[in-house]
C-alpha positions in Angstrom: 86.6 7.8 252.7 89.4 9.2 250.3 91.6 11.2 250.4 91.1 15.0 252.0 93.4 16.3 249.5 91.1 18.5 247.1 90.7 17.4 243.4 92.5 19.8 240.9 90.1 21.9 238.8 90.5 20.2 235.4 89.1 21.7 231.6 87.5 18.9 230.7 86.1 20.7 227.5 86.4 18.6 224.4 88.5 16.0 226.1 86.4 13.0 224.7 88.7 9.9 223.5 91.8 12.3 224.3 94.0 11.7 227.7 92.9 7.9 227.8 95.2 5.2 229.4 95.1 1.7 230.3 91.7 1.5 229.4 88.7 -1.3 229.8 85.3 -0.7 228.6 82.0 -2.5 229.5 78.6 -2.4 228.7 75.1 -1.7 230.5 72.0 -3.6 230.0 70.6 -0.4 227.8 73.1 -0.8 225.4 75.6 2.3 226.4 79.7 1.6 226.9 81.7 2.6 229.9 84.9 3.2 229.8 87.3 3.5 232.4 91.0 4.4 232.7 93.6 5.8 234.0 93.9 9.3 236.3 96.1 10.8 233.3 96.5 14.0 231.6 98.7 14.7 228.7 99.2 18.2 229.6 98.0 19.0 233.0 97.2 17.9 236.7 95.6 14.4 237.4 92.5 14.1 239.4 92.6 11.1 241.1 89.8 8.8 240.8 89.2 6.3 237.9 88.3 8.6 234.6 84.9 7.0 233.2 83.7 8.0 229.9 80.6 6.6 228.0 79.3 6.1 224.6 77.0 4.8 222.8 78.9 3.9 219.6 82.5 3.2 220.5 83.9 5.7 218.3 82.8 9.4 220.1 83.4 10.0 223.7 82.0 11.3 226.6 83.8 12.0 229.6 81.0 11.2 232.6 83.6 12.0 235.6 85.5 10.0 238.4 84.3 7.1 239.7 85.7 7.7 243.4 86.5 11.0 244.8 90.2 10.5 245.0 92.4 7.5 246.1 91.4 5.8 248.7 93.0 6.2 252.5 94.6 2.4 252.3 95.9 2.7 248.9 97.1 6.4 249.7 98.9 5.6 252.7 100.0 2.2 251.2 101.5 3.5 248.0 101.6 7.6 248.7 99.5 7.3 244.8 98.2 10.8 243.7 96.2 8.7 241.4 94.9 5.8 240.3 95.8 2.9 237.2 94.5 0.7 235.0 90.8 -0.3 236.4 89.2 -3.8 235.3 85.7 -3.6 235.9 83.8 -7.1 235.3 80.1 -7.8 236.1 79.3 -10.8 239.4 75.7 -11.5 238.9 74.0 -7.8 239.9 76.9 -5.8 241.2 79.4 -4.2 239.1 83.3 -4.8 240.6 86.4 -2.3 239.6 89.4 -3.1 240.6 92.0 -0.3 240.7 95.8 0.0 241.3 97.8 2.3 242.9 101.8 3.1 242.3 103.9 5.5 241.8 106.3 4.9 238.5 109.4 2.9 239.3 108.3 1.7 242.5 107.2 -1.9 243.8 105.3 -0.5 246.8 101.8 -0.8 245.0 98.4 -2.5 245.5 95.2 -3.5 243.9 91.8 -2.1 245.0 88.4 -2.9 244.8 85.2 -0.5 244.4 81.3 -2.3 244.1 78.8 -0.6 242.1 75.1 -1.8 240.8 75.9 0.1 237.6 78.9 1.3 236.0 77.9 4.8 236.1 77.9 4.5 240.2 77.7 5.3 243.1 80.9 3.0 243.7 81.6 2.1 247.3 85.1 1.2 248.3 85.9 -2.2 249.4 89.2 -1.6 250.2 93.1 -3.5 249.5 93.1 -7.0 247.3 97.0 -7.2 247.3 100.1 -5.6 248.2 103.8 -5.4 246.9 106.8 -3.8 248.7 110.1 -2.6 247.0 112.7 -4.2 248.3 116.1 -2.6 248.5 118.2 -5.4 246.5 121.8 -6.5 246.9 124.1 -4.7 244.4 124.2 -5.9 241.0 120.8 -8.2 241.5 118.3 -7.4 239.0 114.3 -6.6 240.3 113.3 -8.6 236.9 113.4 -12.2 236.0 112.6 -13.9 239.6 112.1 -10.6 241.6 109.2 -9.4 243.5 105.8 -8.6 241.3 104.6 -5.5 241.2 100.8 -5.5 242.1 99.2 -3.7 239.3 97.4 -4.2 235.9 94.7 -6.2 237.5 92.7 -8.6 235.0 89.4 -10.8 236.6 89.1 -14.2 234.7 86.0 -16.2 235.2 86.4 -20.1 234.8 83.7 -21.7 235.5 82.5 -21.4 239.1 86.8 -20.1 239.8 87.4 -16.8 240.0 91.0 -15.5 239.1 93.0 -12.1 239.6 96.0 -12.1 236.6 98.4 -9.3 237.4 101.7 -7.6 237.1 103.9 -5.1 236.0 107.8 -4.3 234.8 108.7 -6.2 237.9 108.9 -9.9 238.2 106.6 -11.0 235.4 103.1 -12.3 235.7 101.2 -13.8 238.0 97.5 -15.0 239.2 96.0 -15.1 242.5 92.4 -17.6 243.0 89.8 -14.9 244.3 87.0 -15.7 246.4 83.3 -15.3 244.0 81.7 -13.8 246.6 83.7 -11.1 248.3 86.0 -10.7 245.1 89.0 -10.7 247.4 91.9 -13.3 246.8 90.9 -16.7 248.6 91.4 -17.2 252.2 91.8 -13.3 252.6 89.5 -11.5 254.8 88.5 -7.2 254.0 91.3 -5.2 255.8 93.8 -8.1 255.2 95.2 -7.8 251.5 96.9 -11.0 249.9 100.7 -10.5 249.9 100.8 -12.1 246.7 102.3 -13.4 244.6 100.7 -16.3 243.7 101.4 -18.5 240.3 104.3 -17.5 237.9 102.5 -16.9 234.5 105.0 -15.1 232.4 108.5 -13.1 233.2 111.2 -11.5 231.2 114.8 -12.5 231.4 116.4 -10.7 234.3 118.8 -9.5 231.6 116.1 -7.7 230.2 115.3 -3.7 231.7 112.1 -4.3 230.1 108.4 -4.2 230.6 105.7 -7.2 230.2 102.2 -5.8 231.7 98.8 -5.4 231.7 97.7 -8.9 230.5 94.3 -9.6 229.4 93.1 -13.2 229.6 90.0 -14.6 227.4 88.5 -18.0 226.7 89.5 -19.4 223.5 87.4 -21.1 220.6 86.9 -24.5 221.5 88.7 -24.5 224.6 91.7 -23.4 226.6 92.7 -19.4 226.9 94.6 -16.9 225.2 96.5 -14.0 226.5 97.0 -10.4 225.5 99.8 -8.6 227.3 102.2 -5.4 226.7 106.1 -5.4 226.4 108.4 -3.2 226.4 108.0 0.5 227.1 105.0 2.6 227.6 106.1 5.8 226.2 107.8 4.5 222.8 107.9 0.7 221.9 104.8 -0.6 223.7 103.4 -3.5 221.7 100.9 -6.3 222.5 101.8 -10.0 222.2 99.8 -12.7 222.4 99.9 -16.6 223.7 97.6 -19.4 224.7 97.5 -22.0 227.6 95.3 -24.7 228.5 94.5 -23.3 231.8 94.7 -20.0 233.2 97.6 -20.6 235.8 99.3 -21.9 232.4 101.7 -22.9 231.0 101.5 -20.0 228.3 103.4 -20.1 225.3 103.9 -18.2 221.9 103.0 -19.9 218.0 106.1 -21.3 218.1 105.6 -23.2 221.5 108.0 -20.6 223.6 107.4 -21.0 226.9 106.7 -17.2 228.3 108.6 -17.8 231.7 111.6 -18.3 229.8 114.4 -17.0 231.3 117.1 -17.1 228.2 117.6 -13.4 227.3 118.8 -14.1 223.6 116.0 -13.8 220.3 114.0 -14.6 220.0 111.6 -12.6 223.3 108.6 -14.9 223.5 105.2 -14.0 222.4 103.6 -13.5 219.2 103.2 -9.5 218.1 99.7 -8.8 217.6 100.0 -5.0 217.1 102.5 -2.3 217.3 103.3 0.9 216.2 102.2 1.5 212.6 101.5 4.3 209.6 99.1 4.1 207.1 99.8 5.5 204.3 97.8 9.4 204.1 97.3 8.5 207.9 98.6 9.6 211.1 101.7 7.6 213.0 100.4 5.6 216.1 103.3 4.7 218.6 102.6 2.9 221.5 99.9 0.8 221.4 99.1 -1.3 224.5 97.5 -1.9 227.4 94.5 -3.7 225.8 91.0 -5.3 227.2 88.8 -7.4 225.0 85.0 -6.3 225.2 82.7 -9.3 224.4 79.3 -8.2 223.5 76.2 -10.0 224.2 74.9 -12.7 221.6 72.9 -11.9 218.7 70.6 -14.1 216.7 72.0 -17.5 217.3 75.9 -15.8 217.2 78.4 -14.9 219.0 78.6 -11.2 220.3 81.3 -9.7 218.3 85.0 -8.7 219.9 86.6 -5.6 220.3 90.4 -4.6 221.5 90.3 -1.6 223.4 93.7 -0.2 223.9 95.6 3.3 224.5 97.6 4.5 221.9 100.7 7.8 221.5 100.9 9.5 218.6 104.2 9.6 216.9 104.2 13.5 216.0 103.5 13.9 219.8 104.0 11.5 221.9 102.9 12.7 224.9 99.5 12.8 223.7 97.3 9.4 224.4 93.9 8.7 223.3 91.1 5.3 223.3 91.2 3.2 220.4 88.6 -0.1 219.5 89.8 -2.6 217.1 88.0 -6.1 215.9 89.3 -8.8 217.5 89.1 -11.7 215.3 90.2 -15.6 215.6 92.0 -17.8 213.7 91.0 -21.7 212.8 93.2 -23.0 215.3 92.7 -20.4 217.8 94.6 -17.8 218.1 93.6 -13.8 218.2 94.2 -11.1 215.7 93.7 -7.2 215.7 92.4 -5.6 212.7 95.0 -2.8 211.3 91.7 -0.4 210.7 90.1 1.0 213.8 86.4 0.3 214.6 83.9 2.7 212.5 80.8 1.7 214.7 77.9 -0.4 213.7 76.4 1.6 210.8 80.1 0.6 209.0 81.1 -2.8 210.3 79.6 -6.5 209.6 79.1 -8.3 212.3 77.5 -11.6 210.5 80.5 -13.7 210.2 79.0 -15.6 207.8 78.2 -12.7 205.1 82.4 -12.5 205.4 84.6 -13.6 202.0 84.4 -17.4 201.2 86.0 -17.4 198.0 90.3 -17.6 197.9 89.8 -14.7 195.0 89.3 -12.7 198.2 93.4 -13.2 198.8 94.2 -11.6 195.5 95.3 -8.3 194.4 97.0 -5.4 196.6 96.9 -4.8 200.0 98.6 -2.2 202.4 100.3 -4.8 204.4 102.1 -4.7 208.1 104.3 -7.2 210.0 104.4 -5.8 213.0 106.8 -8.5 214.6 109.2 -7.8 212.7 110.6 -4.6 214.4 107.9 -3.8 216.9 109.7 -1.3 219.0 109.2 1.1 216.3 106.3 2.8 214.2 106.3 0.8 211.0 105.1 2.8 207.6 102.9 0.0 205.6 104.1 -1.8 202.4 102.1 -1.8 199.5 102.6 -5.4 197.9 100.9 -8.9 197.5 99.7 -11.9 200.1 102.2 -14.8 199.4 100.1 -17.0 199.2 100.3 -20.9 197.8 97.5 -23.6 197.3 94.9 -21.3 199.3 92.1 -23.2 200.4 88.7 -21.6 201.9 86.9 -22.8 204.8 83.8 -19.8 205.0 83.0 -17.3 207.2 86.3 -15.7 206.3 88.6 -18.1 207.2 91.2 -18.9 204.8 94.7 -21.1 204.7 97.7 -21.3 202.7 101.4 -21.8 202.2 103.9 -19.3 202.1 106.5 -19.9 199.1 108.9 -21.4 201.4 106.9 -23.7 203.2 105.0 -21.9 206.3 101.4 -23.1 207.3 99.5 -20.2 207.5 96.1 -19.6 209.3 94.1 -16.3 208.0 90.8 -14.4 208.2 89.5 -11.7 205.9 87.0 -9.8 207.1 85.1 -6.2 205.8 86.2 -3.4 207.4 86.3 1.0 207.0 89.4 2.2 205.8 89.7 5.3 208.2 92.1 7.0 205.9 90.0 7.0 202.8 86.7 7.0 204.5 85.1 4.0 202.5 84.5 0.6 203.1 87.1 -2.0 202.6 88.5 -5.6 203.6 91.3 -6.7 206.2 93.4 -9.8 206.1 94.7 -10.7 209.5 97.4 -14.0 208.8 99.0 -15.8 211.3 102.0 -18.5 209.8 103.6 -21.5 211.9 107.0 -19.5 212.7 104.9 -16.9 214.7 104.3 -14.0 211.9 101.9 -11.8 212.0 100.6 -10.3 208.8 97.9 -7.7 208.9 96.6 -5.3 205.5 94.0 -3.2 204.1 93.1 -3.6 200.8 94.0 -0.9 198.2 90.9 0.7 196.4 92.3 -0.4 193.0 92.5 -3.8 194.3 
């Protein structure tokens, strides 16, 4: 059952990419994505529900509907959510498992769902709660961040192994993960109609100082061992930006490239985690503000390599705001580990190289102009991108596109340069994702006169 409430009529005409948020994407065994997000609309009434899209591409959209008929009578009366947030839907053997969150904004009083499906198109059957969060009412002048209460939403399924684990959290009280049970997908020991009170291990928090958000993490296996982390700070409507850090296990501890521990609770610079992306301007292109809430889709293997990467994120845009939209990025990794996001969005197959090793091996790939982004350096903000040179000293290459260097003043830095389709120009081109010892990020585009 769901809700009796009925479903607002919606125009869905030529949404497409458009009214996308907190999205994850998977795909079937014919090939097609599915996307699912949010219950948002940029300028009308939500339907509550999980929105699915598909694809067959990753660049155009289809919307394919609502994967429940509203929010479910638990959540509902839980929560009193007119919609539903931020689905992860991950594959156990032959079923399909989404797990959903339900809130209202500003409120603790929120749980985590789950729905079963034997394909992401449907039918999915609800399951029921996974875990719960009240909102307190907290002594004057005591802060609901640093060591308060989590907030359980942003759900993110990590596989290790034969353990199953449930990463969450939102605004409130950091980070957290939760052991599930691989067979019933609900947190261990927990039986269906008895939801986990949480909150399980500390992963990351801000500073109780800080009025400030660190959410919907994403965790992935690394290269060679150990995990890395994607997770959004700050706020969703104008400074969201995704940082990045690594731990040898999931439960932790996760730090930044500088070895900052992410449950630090010093509220002084520098905040811990290393900016990945944020809000940016190509030049002749539009301004994206906002980018967050990201999922990594791993495709299957092919030929003997590894099934490329993709971020999958919701972005703003900075003439309006209000407006939200899908984007897919290549994820790429670094030597030593450590994940970067391509500043061009993906083109699709036809306009991307997947064969790693058909990528620059030569250093005279690091010369001439590039469009060129930092985006730690003021990520709360949307960036225009400097045209200039790599500084680069002593570059040595190590194939499949990854390079290394010094900086003039001394940095380390770890690099990758990959092709890519300048979506401004509409041509091909080459990226250069960098990633020095002190935690900077560098990400360009290569000029056409370059």
């Amino acid at each position: 059952m769901t809700t009796t409430d009925p479903a607002p009529v919606l125009d869905t005409t030529g949404w497409g990419a458009e009214h996308t948020h907190d999205p994850t994407a998977v795909r079937d065994d014919d090939g097609t994505y599915w996307l699912f997000s949010t219950d948002a609309c940029s300028d009308g009434p939500v339907r509550g529900g999980v929105q699915v899209r598909r694809s067959r591409d990753l660049v155009t959209w289809e919307l394919h509907g609502w994967a429940l008929p509203g929010v479910p009578p638990a959540a509902a009366a839980w929560t009193g959510a007119q919609g539903l947030w931020a689905p992860e839907v991950v594959r156990v053997g032959d079923e399909w498992r989404m797990y959903w969150s339900a809130s209202s904004f500003g409120s603790r009083t929120s749980a985590i769902g789950l729905a079963v499906a034997p394909h992401p198109a449907g039918p999915w059957e609800d399951r029921g709660l996974v875990v719960t969060s009240t909102h307190p009412v907290l002594p004057e002048g005591v802060s609901p961040h640093g060591d308060g209460s989590p907030n359980a939403i942003d759900a993110n399924v990590v596989v290790d192994g034969d353990r199953h684990w449930l990463v969450y959290g939102s605004f409130f009280g950091g980070l957290h993960a939760l052991e599930l049970d691989p067979a019933t997908g609900l947190v261990d020991g927990c039986r269906p109609g008895e939801p986990s009170p949480g909150p399980g291990v500390l992963l990351v928090r801000r500073p109780a100082e800080v009025e400030g958000a660190v959410e919907g993490p994403y965790v992935l296996p690394r290269p060679g061992g150990g995990w890395a982390m994607l997770a959004s700070w700050d706020s969703l409507f104008t400074s969201y930006h995704l940082r990045a850090a690594v731990a040898p296990a999931v439960t932790g501890p996760w730090t930044d490239r500088t070895g900052l521990d992410l449950r630090t609770s010093v509220a002084e610079p520098p905040t811990p985690g290393t900016v990945v992306l944020a809000g940016h301007r190509l030049p002749g292109g539009p301004g994206l503000r906002a980018p967050g809430h990201a999922s990594v889709l791993t495709e299957p293997a092919r030929d003997g390599r590894p099934g490329r990467q993709l971020l999958v994120h919701h972005v703003r845009d900075d003439d309006a705001p209000e407006r939200h939209r899908v984007q897919v990025r290549r994820l790429v990794w670094t030597r030593d580990g450590w994940p970067l996001v391509s500043p061009q969005p993906w083109a699709g197959e036809a306009r991307e190289t997947d064969d790693e090793t058909a990528w620059p091996d030569d250093v005279a790939a690091l010369a001439g102009t590039w469009e060129l982004l930092d985006p730690g350096a003021d990520p709360r903000t949307v960036q225009l991108a400097r045209t200039g040179t790599l500084d680069v000293v002593d570059p040595a290459a190590h194939g499949s596109g990854r390079f290394s260097w010094c900086t003039a003043d001394g940095a380390r830095v770890e690099a990758v340069v990959a092709p890519a389709w300048d979506a401004v120009r509409d041509r091909a081109t080459t990226v250069v994702l960098a990633l020095d010892e002190r935690g900077r990020v560098t990400a360009g585009t290569r000029t056409p006169d370059a």
